[in-house]
N, C-alpha and C positions, 0 to 999 in steps of 0.2 A: 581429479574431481572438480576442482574451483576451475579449470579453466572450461569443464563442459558445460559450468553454469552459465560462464559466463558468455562462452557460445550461446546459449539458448537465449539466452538476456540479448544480445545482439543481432542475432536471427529474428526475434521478435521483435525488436524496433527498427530494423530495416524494413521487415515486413511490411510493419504498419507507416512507414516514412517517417520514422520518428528518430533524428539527427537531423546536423546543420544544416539547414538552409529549410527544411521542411516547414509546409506550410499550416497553418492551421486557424481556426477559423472562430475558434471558443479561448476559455482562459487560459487554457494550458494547455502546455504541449501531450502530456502524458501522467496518469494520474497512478499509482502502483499501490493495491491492497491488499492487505495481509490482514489476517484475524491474530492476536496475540500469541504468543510458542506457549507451549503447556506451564501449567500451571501446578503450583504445590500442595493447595489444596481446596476444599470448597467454597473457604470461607469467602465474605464479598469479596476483598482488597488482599487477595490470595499475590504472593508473591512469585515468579517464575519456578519451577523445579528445575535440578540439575538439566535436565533433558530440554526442558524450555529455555536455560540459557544455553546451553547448542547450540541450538535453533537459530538462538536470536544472534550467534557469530554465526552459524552458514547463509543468514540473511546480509547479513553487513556486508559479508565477501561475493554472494552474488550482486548485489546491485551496487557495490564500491563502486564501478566504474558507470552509474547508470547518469550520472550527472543530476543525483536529487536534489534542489535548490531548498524544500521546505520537506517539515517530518511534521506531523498530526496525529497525537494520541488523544486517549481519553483521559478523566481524571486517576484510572487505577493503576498502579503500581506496576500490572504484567503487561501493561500496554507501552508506557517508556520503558521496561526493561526490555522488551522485545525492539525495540527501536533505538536504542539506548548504544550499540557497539557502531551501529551505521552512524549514528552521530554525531559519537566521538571521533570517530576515524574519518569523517567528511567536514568535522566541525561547525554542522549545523542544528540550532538549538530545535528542542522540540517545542514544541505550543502546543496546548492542552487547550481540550474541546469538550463539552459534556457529552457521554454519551448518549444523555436523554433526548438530544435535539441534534439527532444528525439531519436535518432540515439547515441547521447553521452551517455546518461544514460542509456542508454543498453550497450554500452562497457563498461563505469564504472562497470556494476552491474555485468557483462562476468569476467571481469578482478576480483572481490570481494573473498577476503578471502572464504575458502570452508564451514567455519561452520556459516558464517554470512545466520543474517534473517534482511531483510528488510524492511523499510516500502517506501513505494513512493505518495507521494499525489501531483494530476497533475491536470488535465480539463478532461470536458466528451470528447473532441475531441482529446485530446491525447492521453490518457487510452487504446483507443481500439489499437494506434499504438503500442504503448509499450507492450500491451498485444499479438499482432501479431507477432511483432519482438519476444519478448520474449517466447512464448508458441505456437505461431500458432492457438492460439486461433479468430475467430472474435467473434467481441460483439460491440453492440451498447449502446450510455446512451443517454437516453433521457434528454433534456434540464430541466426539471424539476428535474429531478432524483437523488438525492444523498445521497443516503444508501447505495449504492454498493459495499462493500468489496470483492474483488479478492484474493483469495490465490495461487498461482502460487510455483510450487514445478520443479523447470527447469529438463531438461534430455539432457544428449548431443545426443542422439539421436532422428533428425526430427520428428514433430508432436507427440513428446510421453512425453511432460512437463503433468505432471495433473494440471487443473483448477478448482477452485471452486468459483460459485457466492453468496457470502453473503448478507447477511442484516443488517445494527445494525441502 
C-alpha cells in the first residue's frame, strides 16, 4: 500500500514538473493541502481520534519522500497532530498560523523560498480559501470529508497554477 502512495505522489509531480531542475516561476516550487484527520470530538480545540491519528501516519508515509522543506498549521491541536508524524519523521518544525487569516499564509507561502515544497493542514472551510487565493481553484469539502490531499504547483500567471485532488 505505501509504495502505491507513493507512486501516485511521484506520478503527480513528474506530471506537473515538480523535481530537480524544474523550473518555476512563484515562491514555491509545490504547495500540498490537506484539511486536519478526523477529529474526537466537537468541541473547538478537539483533539485527533484514534482514526485521525491513522490518518495522520498514512500522511507522513505518503509524502515522507516528497522533499517538504516547511509544515503550516493552525492554532488547533488536530491540525499539528495531523502534521505532527511527517515532522517528526522529516524533522521539520511546524509554524502556527491563525486560522482566521488565511490571507497571511498566502503571503507567507508568496514570499517562500523558490525551491520549498509545502505542506499546510487547515479546516474544510479554509482549504477552499487558500486553495482560491492560491491556484484559482474552487472546491468544496464536505463536513465528513478528510482524505483530501491538494497538490498545488503555483504559476505567476492568473488561473494557470495546476491542481490536483488526492486521496490517501
Amino acid at each position: 500500500m505505501r509504495s502505491k502512495q507513493v507512486l501516485i505522489v511521484f506520478l503527480a509531480c513528474a506530471a506537473l514538473g515538480i523535481g530537480p531542475g524544474a523550473a518555476t516561476a512563484t515562491a514555491q516550487e509545490a504547495v500540498f493541502l490537506v484539511r486536519h484527520a478526523e477529529r474526537l470530538d466537537a468541541s473547538d480545540d478537539s483533539p485527533l481520534s484514534a482514526e485521525g491519528r491513522a490518518r495522520a501516519a498514512r500522511l507522513a508515509q505518503m509524502l515522507r519522500d516528497a522533499r517538504i522543506t516547511a509544515i503550516y498549521v493552525t492554532q488547533f491541536q488536530r491540525t499539528a497532530q495531523t502534521a505532527r508524524p511527517l515532522a517528526d519523521l522529516l524533522k521539520v518544525p511546524l509554524t502556527r498560523m491563525p486560522a482566521a487569516d488565511p490571507g497571511a499564509l498566502v503571503r507567507r507561502l508568496r514570499a517562500s523560498e523558490s525551491r520549498a515544497r509545502v505542506l499546510v493542514v487547515s479546516h474544510s472551510d479554509r482549504l477552499p480559501i487558500l486553495l482560491r487565493d492560491l491556484a484559482a481553484a474552487e472546491v468544496t469539502i464536505p463536513a465528513a470529508q478528510y482524505d483530501d490531499l491538494f497538490v498545488v504547483v503555483p504559476s505567476d500567471r492568473p488561473g494557470t497554477s495546476l491542481v490536483m485532488r488526492l486521496r490517501y
